[in-house]
Structures are given as C-alpha cells and as structure tokens.
N, CA, C and O atoms as a printed pandas DataFrame, in Angstrom:
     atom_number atom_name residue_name chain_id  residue_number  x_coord  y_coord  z_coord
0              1         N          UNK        A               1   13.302    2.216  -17.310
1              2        CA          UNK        A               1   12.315    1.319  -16.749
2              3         C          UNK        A               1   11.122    2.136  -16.275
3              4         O          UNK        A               1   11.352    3.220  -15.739
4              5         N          UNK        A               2    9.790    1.691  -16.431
5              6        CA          UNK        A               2    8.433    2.428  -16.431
6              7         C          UNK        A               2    8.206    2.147  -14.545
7              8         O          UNK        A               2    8.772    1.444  -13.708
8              9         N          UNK        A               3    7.406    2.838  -14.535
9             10        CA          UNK        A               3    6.953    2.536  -13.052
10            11         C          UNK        A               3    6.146    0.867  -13.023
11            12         O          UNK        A               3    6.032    0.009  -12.148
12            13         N          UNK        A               4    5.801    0.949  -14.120
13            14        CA          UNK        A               4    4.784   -0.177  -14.367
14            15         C          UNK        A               4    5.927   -1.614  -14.081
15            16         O          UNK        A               4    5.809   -2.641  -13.413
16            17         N          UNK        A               5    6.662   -1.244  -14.667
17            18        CA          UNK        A               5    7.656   -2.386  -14.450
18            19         C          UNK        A               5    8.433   -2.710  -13.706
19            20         O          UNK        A               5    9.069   -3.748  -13.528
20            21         N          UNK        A               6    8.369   -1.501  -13.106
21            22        CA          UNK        A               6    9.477   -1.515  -11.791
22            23         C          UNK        A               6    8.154   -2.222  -10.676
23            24         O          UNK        A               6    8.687   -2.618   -9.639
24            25         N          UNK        A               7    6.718   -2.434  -10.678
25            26        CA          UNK        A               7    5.931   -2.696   -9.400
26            27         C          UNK        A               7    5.620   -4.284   -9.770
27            28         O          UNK        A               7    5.032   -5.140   -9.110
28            29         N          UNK        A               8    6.192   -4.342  -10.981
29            30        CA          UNK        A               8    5.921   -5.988  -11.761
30            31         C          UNK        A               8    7.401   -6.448  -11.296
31            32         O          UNK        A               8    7.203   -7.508  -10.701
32            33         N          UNK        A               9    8.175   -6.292  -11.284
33            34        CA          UNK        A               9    9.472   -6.592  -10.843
34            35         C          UNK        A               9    9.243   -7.074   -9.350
35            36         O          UNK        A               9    9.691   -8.131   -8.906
36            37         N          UNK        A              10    8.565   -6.252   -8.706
37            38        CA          UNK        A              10    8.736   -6.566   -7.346
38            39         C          UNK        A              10    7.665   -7.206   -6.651
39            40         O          UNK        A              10    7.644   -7.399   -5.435
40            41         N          UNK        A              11    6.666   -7.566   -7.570
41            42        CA          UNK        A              11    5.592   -8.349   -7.655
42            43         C          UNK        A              11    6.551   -9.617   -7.564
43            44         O          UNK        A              11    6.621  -10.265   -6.519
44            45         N          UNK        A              12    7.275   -9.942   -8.678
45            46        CA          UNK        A              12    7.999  -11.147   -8.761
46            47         C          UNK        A              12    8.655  -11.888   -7.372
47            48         O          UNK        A              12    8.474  -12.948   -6.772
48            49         N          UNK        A              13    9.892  -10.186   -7.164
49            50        CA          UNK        A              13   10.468  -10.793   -6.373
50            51         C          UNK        A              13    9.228  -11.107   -4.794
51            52         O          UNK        A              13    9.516  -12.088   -4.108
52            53         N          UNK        A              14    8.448  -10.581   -4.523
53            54        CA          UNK        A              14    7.472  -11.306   -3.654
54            55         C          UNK        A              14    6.929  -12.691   -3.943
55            56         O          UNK        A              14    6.642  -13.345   -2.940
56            57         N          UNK        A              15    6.724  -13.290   -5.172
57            58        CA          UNK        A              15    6.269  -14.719   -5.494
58            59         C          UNK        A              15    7.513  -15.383   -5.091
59            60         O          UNK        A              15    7.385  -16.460   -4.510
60            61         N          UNK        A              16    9.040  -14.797   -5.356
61            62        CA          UNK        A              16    9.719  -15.438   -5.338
62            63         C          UNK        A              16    9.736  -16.237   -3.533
63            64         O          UNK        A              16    9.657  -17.381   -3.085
64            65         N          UNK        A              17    9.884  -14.858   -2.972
65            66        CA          UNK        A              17    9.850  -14.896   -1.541
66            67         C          UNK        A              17    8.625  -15.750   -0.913
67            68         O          UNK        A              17    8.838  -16.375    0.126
68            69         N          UNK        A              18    7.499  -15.784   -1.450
69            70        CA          UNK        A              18    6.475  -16.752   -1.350
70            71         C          UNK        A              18    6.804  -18.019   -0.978
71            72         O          UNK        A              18    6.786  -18.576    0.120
72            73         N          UNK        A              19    7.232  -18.533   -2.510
73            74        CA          UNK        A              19    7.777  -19.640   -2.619
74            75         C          UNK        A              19    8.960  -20.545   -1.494
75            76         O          UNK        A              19    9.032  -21.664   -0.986
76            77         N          UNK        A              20    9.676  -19.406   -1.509
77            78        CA          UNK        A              20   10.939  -20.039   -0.594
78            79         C          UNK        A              20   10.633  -20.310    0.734
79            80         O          UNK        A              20   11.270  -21.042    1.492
80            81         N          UNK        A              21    9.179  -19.402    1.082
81            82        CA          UNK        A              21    9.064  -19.355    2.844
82            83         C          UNK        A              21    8.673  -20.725    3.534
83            84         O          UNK        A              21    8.227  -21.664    2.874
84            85         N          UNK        A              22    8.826  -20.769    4.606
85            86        CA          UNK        A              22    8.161  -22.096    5.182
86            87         C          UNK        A              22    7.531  -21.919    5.953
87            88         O          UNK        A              22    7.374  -22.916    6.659
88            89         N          UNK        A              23    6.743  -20.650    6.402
89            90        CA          UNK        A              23    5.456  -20.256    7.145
90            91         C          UNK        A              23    4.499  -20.076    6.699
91            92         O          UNK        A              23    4.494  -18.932    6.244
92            93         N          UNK        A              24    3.289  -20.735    6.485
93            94        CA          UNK        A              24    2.067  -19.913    6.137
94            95         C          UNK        A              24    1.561  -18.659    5.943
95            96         O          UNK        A              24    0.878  -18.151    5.053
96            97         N          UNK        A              25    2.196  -18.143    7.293
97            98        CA          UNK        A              25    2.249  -16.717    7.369
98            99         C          UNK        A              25    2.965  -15.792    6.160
99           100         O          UNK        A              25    2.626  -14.960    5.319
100          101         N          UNK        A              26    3.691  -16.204    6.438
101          102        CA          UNK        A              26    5.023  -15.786    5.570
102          103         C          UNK        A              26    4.246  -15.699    3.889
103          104         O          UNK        A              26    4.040  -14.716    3.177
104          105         N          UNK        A              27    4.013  -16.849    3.713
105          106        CA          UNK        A              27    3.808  -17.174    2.608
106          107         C          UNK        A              27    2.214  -15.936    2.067
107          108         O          UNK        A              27    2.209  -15.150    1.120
108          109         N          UNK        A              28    1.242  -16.162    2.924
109          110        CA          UNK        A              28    0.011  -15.127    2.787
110          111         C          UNK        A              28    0.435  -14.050    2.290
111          112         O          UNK        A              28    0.150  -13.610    1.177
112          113         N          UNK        A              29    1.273  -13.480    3.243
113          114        CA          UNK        A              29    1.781  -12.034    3.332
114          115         C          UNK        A              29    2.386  -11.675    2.150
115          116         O          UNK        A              29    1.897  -10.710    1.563
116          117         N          UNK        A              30    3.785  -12.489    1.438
117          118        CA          UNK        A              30    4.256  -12.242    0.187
118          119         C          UNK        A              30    2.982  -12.285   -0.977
119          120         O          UNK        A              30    2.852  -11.821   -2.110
120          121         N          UNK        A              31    2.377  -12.859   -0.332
121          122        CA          UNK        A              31    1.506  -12.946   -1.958
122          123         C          UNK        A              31   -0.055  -12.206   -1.761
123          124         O          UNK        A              31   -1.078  -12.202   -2.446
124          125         N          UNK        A              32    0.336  -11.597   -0.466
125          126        CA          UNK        A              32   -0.913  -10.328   -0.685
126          127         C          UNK        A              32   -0.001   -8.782   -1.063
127          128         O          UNK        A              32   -0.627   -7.821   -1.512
128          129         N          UNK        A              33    1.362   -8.709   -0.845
129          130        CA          UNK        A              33    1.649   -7.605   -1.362
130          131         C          UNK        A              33    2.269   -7.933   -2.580
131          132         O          UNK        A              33    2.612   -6.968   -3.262
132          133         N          UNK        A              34    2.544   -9.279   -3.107
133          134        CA          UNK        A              34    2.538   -9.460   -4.731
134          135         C          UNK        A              34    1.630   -8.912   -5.579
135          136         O          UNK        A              34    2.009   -8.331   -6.596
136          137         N          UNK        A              35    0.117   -9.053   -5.208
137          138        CA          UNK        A              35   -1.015   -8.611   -5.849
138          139         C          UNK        A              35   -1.679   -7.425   -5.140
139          140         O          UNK        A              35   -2.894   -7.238   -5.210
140          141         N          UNK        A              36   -0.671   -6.465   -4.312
141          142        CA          UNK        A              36   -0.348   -5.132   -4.103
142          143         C          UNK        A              36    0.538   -4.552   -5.085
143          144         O          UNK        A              36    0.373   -3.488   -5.682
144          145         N          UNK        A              37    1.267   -5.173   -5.163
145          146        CA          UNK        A              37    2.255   -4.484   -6.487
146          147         C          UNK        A              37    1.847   -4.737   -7.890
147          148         O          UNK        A              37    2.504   -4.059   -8.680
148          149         N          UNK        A              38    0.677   -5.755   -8.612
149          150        CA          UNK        A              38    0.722   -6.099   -9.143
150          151         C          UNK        A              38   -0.582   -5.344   -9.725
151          152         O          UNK        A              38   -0.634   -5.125  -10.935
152          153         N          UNK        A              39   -1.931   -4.832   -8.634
153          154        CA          UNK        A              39   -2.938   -3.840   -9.018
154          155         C          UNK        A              39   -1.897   -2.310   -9.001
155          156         O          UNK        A              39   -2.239   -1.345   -9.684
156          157         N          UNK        A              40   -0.847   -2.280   -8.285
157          158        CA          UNK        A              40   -0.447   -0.913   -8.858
158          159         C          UNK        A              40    0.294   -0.978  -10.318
159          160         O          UNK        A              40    0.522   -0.007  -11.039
160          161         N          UNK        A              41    0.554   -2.088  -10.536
161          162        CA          UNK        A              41    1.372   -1.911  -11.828
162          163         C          UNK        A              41    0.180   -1.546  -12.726
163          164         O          UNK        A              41    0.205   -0.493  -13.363
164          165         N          UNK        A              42   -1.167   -2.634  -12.811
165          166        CA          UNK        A              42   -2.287   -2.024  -13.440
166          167         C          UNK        A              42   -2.514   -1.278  -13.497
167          168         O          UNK        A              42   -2.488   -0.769  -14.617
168          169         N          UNK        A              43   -3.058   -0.307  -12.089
169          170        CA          UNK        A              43   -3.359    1.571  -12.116
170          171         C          UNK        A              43   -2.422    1.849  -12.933
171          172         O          UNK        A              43   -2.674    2.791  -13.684
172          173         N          UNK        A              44   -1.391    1.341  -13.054
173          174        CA          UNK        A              44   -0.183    2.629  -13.812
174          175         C          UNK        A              44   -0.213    2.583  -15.197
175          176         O          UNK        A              44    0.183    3.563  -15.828
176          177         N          UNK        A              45   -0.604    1.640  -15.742
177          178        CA          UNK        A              45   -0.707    1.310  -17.023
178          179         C          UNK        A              45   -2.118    1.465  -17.644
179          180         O          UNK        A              45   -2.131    1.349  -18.870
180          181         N          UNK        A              46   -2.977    1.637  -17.212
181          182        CA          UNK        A              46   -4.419    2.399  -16.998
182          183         C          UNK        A              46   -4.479    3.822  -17.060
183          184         O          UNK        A              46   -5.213    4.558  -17.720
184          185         N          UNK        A              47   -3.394    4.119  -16.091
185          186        CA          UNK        A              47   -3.212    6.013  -16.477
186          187         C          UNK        A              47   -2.271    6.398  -16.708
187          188         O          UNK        A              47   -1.754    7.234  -15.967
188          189         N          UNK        A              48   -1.735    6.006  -17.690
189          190        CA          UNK        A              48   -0.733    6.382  -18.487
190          191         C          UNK        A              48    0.260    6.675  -17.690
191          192         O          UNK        A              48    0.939    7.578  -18.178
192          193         N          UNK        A              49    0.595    6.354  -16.806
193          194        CA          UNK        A              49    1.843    6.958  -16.042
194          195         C          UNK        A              49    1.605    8.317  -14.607
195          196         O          UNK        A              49    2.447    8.758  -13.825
196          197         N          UNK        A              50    0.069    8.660  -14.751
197          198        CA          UNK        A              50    0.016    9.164  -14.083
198          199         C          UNK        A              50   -0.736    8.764  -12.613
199          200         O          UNK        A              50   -1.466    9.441  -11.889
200          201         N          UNK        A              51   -0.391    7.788  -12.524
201          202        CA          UNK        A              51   -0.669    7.523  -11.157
202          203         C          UNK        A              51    0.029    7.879   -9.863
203          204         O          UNK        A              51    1.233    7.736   -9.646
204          205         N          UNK        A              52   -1.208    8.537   -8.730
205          206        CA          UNK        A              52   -0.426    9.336   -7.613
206          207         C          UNK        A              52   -0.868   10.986   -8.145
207          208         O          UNK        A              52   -1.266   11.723   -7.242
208          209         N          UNK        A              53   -0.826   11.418   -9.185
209          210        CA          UNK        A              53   -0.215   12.318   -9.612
210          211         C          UNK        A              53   -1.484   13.336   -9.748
211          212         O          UNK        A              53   -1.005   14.454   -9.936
212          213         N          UNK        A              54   -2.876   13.400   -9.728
213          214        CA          UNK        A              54   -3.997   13.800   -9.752
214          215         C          UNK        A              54   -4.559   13.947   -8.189
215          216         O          UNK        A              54   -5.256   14.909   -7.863
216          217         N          UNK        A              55   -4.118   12.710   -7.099
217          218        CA          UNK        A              55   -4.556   12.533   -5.872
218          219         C          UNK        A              55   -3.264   14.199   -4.646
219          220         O          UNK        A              55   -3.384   14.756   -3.555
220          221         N          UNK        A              56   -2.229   14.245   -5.844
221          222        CA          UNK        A              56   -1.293   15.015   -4.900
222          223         C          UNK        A              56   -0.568   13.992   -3.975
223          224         O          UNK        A              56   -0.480   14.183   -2.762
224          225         N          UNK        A              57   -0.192   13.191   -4.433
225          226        CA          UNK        A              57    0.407   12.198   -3.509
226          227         C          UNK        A              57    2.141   12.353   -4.082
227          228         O          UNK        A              57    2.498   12.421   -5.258
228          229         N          UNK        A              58    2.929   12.377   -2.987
229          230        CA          UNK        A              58    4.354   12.431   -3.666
230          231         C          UNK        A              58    5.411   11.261   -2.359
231          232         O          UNK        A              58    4.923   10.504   -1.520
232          233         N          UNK        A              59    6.324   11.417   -2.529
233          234        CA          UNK        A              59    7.055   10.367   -1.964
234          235         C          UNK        A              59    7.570   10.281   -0.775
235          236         O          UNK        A              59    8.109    9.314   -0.237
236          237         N          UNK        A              60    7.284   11.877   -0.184
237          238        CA          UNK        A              60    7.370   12.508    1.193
238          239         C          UNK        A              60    5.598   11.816    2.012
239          240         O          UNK        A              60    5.331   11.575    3.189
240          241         N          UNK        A              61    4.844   11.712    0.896
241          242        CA          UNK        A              61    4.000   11.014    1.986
242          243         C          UNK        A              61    4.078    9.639    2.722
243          244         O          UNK        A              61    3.354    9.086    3.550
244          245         N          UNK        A              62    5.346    9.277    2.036
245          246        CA          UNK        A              62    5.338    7.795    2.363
246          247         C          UNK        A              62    6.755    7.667    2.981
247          248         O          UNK        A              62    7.729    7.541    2.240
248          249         N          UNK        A              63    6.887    7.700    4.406
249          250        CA          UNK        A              63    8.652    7.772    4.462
250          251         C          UNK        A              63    8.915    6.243    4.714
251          252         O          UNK        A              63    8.221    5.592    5.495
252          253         N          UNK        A              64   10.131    5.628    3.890
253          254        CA          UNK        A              64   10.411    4.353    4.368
254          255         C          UNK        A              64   11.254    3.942    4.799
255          256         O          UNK        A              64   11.364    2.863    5.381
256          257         N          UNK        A              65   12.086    4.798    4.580
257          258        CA          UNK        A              65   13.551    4.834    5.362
258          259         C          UNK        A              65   14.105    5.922    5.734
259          260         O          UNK        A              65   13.412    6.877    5.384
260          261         N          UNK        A              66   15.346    6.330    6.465
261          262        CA          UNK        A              66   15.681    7.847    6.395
262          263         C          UNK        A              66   16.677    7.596    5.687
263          264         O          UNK        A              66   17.608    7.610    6.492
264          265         N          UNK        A              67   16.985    7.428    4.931
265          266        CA          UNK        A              67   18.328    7.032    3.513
266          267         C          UNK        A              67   17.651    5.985    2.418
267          268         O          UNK        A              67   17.547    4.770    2.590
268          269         N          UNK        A              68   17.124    6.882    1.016
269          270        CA          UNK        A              68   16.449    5.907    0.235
270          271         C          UNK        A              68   17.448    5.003   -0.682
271          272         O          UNK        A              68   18.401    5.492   -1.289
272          273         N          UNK        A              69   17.133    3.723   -0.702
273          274        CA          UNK        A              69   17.270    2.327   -1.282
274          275         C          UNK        A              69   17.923    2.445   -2.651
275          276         O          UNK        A              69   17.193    2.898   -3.532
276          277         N          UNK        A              70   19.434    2.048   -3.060
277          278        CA          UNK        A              70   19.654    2.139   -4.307
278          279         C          UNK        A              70   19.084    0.931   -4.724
279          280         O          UNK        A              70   19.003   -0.158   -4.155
280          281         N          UNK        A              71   18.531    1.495   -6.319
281          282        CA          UNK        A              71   17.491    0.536   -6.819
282          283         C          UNK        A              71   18.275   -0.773   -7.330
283          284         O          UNK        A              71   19.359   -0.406   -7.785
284          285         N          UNK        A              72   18.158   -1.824   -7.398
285          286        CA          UNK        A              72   16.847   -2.999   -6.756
286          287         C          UNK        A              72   18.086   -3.968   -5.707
287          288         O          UNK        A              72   17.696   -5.031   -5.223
288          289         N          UNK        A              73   18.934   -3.689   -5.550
289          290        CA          UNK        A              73   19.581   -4.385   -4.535
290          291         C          UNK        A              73   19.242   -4.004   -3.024
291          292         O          UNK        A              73   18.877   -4.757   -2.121
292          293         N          UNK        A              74   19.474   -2.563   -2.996
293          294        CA          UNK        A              74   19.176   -2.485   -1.417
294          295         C          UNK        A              74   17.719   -2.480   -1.098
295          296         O          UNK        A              74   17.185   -2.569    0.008
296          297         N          UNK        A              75   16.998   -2.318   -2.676
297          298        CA          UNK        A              75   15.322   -2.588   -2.092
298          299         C          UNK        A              75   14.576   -4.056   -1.398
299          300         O          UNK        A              75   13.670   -4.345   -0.617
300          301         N          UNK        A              76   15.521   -4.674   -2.174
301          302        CA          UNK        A              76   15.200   -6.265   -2.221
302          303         C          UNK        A              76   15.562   -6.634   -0.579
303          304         O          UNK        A              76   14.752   -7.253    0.111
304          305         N          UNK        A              77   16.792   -6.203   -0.090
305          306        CA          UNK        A              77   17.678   -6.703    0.988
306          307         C          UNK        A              77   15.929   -6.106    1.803
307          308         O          UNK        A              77   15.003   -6.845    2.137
308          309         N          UNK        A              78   15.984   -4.808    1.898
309          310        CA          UNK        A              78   14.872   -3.914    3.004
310          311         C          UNK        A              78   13.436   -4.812    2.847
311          312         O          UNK        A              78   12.534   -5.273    3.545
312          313         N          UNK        A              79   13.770   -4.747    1.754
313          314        CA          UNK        A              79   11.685   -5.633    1.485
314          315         C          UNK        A              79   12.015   -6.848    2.536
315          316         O          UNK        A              79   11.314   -6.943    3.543
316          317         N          UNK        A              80   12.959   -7.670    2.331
317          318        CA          UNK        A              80   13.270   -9.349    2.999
318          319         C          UNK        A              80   13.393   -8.722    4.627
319          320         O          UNK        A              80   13.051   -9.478    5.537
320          321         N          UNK        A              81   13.769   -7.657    4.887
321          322        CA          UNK        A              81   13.863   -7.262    6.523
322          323         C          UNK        A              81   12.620   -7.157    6.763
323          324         O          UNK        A              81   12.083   -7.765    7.689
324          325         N          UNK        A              82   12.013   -6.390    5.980
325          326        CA          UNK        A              82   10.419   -6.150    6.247
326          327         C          UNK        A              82    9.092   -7.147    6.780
327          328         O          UNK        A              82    8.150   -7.049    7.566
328          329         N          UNK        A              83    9.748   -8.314    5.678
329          330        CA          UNK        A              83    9.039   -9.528    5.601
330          331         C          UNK        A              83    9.365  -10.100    6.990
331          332         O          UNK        A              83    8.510  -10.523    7.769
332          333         N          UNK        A              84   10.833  -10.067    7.245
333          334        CA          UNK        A              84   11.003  -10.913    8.347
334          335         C          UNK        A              84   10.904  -10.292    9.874
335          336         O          UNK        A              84   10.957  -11.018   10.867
336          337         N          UNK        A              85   10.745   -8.771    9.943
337          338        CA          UNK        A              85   10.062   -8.569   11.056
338          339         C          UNK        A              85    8.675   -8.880   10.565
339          340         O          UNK        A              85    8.392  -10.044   10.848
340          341         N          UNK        A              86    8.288   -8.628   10.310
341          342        CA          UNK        A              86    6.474   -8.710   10.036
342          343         C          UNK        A              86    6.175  -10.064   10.511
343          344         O          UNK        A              86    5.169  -10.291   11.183
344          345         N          UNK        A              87    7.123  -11.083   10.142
345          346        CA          UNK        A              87    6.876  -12.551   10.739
346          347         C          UNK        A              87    7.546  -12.669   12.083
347          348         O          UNK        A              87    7.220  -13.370   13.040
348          349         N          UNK        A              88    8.322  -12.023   11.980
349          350        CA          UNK        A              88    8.262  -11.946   13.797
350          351         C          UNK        A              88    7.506  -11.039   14.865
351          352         O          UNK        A              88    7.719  -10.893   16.069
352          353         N          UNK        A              89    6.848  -10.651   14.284
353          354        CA          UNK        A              89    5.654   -9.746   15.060
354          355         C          UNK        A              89    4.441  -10.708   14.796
355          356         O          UNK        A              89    3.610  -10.681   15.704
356          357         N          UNK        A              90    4.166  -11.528   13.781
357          358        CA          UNK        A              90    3.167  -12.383   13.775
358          359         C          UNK        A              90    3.175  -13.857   14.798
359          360         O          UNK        A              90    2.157  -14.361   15.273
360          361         N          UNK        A              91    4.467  -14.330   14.967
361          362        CA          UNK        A              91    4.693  -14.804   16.133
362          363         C          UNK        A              91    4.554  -14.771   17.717
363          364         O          UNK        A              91    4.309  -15.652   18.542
364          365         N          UNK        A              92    4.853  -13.163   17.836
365          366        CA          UNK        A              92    4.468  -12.634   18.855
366          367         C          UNK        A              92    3.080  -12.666   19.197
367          368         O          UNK        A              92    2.915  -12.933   20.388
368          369         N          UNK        A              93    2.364  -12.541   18.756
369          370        CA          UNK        A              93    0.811  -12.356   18.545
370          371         C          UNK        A              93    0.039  -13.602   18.809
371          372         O          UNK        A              93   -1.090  -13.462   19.280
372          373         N          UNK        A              94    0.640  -15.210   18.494
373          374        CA          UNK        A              94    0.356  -16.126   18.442
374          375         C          UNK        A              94    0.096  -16.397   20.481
375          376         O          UNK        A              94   -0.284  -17.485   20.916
C-alpha cells in the first residue's frame, strides 16, 4: 500500500466519522482533516512518493503516541479518541 493510499484511506474513514456524528462540531472537524488527508494524498502523488523527504521531515518530528499504532485497527480506534477528546475540549470552551 502507497502512502498515497494509505492518507485516502483515512480520508474515508474521517467522512465516515463525519457522517455518523451528531455535533456540528464534530462533524466540521472530521471533514477538515478529511481534506487534510486528502491534499496530502495529492502532495504524494505529485512527488512521486517523495513527500516530507526534501523538507528533512521524518516521523520523530511528529510524536503521537509513545507506542506506534498497528496499522489500521489501532489507528482508527486512536483517530476516534482523538476526535472525541477534541469534542470534549470544544464543549468546554462553549
């Protein structure tokens, strides 16, 4: 699986999550990092695969967990935690 497809994959599963939410909030949010994942799938397919890779960017710049995510089950579970603090911090705020 290409990188390209792996950020289209998870583009999805964000529409999916879109869809199901019943907050506005909720709903914004999935579908602004849908079409976060969805201009990186572009960059990637634009540069051949080398995206990140000219800027010096590697995966230590980005820490997201301290134990990384076997792919796409435990990513999916972490993304939906993500989502759902993020909406409970948007609550707070209200």
């Amino acid at each position: 699986m290409s990188y390209a497809n792996y950020c289209q994959d998870l583009a999805a599963a964000c529409a999916r999550r879109a869809r199901l939410a019943s907050s506005p909030e909720i709903v914004a949010y999935c579908r602004t990092l849908e079409l976060r994942w969805l201009k990186l799938a572009a960059q990637e397919q634009e540069t051949g695969g080398a995206l990140g890779h000219e800027s010096g960017l590697t995966a230590a710049s980005f820490p997201l967990h301290d134990k990384p995510a076997a792919y796409p089950a435990e990513y999916a579970k972490r993304a939906g935690e993500l989502i759902a603090r993020s909406a409970r911090s948007l609550h707070r705020l209200r």
